[in-house]
C-alpha positions as CSV (number, residue, x, y, z in Angstrom):
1,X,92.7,53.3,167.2
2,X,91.1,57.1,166.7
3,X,88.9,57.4,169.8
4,X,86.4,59.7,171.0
5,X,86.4,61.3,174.5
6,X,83.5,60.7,176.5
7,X,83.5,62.2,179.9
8,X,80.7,63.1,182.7
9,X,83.2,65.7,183.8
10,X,83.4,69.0,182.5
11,X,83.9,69.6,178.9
12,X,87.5,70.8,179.3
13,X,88.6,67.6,180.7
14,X,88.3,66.3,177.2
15,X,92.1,66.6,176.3
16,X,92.2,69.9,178.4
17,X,95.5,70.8,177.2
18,X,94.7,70.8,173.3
19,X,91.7,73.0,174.0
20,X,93.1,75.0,176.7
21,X,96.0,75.8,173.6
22,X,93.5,76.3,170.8
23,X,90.8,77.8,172.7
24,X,88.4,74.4,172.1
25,X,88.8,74.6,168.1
26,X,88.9,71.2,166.0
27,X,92.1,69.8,166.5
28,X,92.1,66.2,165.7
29,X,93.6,63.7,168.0
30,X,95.0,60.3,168.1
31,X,95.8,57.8,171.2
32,X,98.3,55.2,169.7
33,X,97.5,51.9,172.5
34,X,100.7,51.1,172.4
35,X,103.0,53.6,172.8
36,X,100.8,55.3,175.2
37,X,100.6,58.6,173.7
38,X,98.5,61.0,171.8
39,X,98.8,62.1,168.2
40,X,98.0,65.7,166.9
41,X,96.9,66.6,163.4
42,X,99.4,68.5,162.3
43,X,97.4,69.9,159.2
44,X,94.9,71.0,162.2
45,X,97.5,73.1,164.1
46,X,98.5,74.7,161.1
47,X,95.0,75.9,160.0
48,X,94.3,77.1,163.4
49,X,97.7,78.9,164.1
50,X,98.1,80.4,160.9
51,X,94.7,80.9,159.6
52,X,95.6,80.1,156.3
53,X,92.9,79.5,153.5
54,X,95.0,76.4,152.4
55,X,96.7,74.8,155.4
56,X,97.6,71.6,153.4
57,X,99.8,74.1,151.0
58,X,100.9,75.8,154.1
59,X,101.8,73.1,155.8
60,X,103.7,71.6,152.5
61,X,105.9,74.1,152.5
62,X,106.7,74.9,156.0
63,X,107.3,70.9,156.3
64,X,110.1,71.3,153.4
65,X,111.4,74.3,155.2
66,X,111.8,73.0,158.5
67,X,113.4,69.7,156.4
68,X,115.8,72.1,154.7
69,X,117.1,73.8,158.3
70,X,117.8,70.0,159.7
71,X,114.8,70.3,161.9
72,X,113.8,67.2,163.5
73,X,110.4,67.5,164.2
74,X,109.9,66.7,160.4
75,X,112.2,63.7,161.2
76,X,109.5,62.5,164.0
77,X,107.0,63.5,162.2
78,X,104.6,60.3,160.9
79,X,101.2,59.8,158.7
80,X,98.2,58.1,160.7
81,X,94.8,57.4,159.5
82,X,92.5,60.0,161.0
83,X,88.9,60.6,160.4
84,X,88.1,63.8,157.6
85,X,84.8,65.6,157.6
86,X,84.0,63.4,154.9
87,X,83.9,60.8,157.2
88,X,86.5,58.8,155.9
89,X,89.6,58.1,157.3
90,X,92.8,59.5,155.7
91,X,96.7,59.4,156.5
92,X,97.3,62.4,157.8
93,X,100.8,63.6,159.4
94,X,100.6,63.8,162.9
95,X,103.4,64.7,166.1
96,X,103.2,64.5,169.8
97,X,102.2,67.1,172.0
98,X,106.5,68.1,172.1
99,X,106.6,68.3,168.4
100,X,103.1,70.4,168.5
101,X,104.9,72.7,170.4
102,X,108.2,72.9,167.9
103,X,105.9,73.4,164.8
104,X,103.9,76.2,167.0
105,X,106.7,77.9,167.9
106,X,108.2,77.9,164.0
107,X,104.9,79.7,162.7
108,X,105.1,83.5,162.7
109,X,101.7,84.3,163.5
110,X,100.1,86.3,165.8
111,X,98.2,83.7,167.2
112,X,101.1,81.8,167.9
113,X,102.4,84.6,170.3
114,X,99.4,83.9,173.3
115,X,100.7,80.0,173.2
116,X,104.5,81.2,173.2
117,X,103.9,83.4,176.1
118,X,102.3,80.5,177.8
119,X,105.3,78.1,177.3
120,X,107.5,80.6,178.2
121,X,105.0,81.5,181.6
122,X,105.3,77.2,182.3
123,X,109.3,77.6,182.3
124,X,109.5,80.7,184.2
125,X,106.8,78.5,187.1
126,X,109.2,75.4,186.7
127,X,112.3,77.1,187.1
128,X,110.7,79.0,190.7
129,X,109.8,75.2,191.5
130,X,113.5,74.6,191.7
131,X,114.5,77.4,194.1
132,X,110.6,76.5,195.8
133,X,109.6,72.8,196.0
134,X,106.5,73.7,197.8
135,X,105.1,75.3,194.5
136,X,104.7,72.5,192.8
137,X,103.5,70.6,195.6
138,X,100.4,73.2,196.5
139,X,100.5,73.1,192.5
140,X,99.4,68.9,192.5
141,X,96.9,69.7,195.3
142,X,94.9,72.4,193.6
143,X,95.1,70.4,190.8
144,X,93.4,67.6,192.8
145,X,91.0,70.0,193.9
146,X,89.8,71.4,190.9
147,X,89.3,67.7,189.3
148,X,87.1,67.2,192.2
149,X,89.0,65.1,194.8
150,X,88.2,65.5,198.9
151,X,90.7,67.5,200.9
152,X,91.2,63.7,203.0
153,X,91.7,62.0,199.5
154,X,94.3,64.4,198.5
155,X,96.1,64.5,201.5
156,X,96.1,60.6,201.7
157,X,97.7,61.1,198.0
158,X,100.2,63.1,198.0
159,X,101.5,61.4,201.3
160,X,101.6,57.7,198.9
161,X,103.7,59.4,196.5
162,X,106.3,59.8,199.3
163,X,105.5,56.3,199.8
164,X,106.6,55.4,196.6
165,X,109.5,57.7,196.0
166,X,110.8,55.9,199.4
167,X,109.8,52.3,197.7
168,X,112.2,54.0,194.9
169,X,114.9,55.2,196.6
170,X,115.6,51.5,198.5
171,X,115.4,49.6,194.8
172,X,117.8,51.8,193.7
173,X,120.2,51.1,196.6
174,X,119.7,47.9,195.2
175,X,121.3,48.2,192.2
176,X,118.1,48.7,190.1
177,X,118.8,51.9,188.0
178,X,116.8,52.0,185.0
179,X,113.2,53.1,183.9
180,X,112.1,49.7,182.4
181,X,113.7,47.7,186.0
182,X,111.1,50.0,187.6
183,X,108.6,49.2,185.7
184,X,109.3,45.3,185.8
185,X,109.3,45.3,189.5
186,X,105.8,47.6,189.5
187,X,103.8,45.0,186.9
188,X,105.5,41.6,189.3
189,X,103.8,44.0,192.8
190,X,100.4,44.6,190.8
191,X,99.8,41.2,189.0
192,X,100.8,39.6,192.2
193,X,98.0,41.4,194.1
194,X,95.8,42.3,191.6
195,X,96.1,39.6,188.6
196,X,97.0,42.7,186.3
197,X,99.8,44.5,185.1
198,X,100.1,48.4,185.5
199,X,98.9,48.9,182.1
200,X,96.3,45.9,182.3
201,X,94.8,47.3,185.1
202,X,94.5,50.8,183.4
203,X,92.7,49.4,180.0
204,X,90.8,47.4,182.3
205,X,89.5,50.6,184.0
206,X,89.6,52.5,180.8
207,X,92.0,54.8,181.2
208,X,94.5,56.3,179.2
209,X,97.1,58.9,180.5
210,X,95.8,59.0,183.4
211,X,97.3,58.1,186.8
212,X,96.4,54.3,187.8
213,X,96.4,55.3,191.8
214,X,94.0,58.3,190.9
215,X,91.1,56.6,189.7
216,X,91.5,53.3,192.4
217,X,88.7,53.5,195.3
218,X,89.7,53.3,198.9
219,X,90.3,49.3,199.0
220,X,92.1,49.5,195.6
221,X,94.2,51.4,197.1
222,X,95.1,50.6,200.3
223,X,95.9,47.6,199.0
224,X,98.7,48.8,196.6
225,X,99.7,50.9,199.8
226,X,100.2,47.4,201.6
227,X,102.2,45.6,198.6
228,X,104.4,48.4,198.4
229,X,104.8,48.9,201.7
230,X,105.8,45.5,202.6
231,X,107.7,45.4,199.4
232,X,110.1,48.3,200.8
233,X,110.7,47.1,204.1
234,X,111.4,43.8,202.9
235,X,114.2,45.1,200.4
236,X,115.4,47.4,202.9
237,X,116.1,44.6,205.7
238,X,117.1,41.9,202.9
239,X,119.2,43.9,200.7
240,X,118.3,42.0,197.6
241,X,120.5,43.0,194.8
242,X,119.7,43.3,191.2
243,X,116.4,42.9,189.1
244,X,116.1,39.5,189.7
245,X,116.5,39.2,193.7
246,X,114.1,42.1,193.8
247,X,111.6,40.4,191.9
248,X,111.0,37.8,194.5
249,X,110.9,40.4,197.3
250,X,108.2,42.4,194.8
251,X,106.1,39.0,194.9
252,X,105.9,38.8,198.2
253,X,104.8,42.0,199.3
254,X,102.5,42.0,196.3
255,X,101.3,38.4,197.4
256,X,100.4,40.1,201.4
257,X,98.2,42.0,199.6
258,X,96.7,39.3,197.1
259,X,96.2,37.7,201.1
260,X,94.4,40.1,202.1
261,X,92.5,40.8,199.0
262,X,91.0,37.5,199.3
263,X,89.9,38.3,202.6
264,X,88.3,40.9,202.0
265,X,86.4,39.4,199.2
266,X,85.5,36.6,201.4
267,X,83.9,38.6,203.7
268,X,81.9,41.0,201.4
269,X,81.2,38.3,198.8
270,X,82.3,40.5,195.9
271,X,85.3,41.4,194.0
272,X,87.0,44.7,195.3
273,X,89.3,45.2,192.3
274,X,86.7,47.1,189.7
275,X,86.7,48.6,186.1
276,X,85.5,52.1,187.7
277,X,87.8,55.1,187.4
278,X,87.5,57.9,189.9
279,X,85.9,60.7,187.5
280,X,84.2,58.6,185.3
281,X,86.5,58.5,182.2
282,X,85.2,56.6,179.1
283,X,86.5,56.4,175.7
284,X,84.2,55.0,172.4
285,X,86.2,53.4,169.9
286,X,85.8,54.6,166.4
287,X,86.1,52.5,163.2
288,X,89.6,53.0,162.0
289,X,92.9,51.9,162.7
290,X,96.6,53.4,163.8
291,X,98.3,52.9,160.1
292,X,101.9,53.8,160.1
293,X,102.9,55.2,156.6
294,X,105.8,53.3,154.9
């Protein structure tokens, strides 16, 4: 469904890397709900990059171009429905924010070159990373900063995302190796505690791409801290081996916490698990629907 950004935050928080890219033109975007991911008008790229008077007819016959060289970013690339300055809304071939990059990078245009340079400045910064870890740690943290976060905040987060990659590193002795075992044993910790899956609990707070942890209060999350906690140490004394044995151990540390979630609650007579988001996020649906083109 096309959505709007709404944010109290400052304006280039609304999908800050599109508009960082194309220095805040209209470039129409698309969150598809359930693939978790957001669309780019292709035709909108095109017009911006190489300021053609007729970016549909450029974009025609770049498409059959990069077709005719084999390039797969054609392959990937889809028709949505996406609102035109008519106000209607039209199918309209749309990538990913990879693909965006592939079709910048096969426009010659000298407004391409600024964008190139900055890919190629965010491989040079990724490849120091490797030799330097702690780049792209003070990286995260003055990331945090500049969104707004406290210095105690911040340090309390980056310290849960050793946590976790602990929390990690014991499932995996456990036999549990792939990205959608992860994810299973996450949901059966958060819908223990919390009555929500991962992604529940993010529409539930409105958020989209954003980080779940990032936009919990202090309760919120020092009761994830608690169910993941207890659901490490439990799997490290107990050993439990495959997805199913670690399921169980995941329920119990996520049911500590759903203990002690109703204890709190008792005590302050309201619920602690909210629909607030740390920097205010909000996004108004639009009339309109994702449409895949046969």
């Amino acid at each position: 469904m096309e959505k709007e950004w709404k944010s109290s935050t400052r304006h280039q928080d609304k999908m800050h890397l599109i508009n960082k890219i194309f220095n805040n033109e209209t470039i129409r975007t698309i969150w598809d709900k359930e693939k978790e991911k957001y669309y780019i008008s292709v035709v909108d790229i095109v017009g911006v990059i190489s300021e053609s008077r007729d970016k549909q007819a450029y974009w025609r016959k770049l498409k059959q171009r990069l077709r005719e060289e084999g390039n797969e970013t054609v392959t990937n690339c889809h028709a949505l429905k996406l609102k035109a300055q008519d106000g209607k809304y039209r199918l309209t071939d749309v990538v990913d924010i990879e693909g965006m990059f592939r079709i910048i990078e096969s426009i010659p245009s000298k407004n391409a070159e600024p964008i190139k340079q900055w890919l190629a400045k965010l491989g040079s910064e990724r490849i120091d990373e490797v030799f330097d870890p702690s780049i792209a740690a003070q990286r995260s943290i003055d990331l945090y900063r500049a969104k707004g976060y406290e210095e105690k905040w911040i340090t309390k987060r980056m310290q849960s995302i050793q946590d976790r990659k602990e929390l990690t590193d014991v499932w995996k002795e456990n036999g549990i190796t792939e990205s959608k075992e992860f994810a299973i044993l996450t949901n059966e910790i958060y819908k223990t505690w919390s009555g929500m899956t991962a992604k529940e609990y993010k529409e539930y707070k409105g958020l989209r791409k954003e980080s779940l942890r990032d936009n919990m209060d202090n309760i919120e999350v020092s009761l994830t801290d608690i169910s993941e906690e207890v659901t490490k140490r439990l799997a490290k004394k107990t050993k439990p081996q495959g997805l199913k044995e670690n399921i169980k151990i995941a329920h119990k540390g996520g049911q500590v916490a759903k203990n002690t979630r109703d204890e709190i609650e008792n005590l302050l007579g309201e619920p602690v698990v909210t629909n607030q988001n740390k920097l205010n996020y909000q996004y108004i649906d639009e009339k309109g629907k994702i449409e895949n083109k046969k």
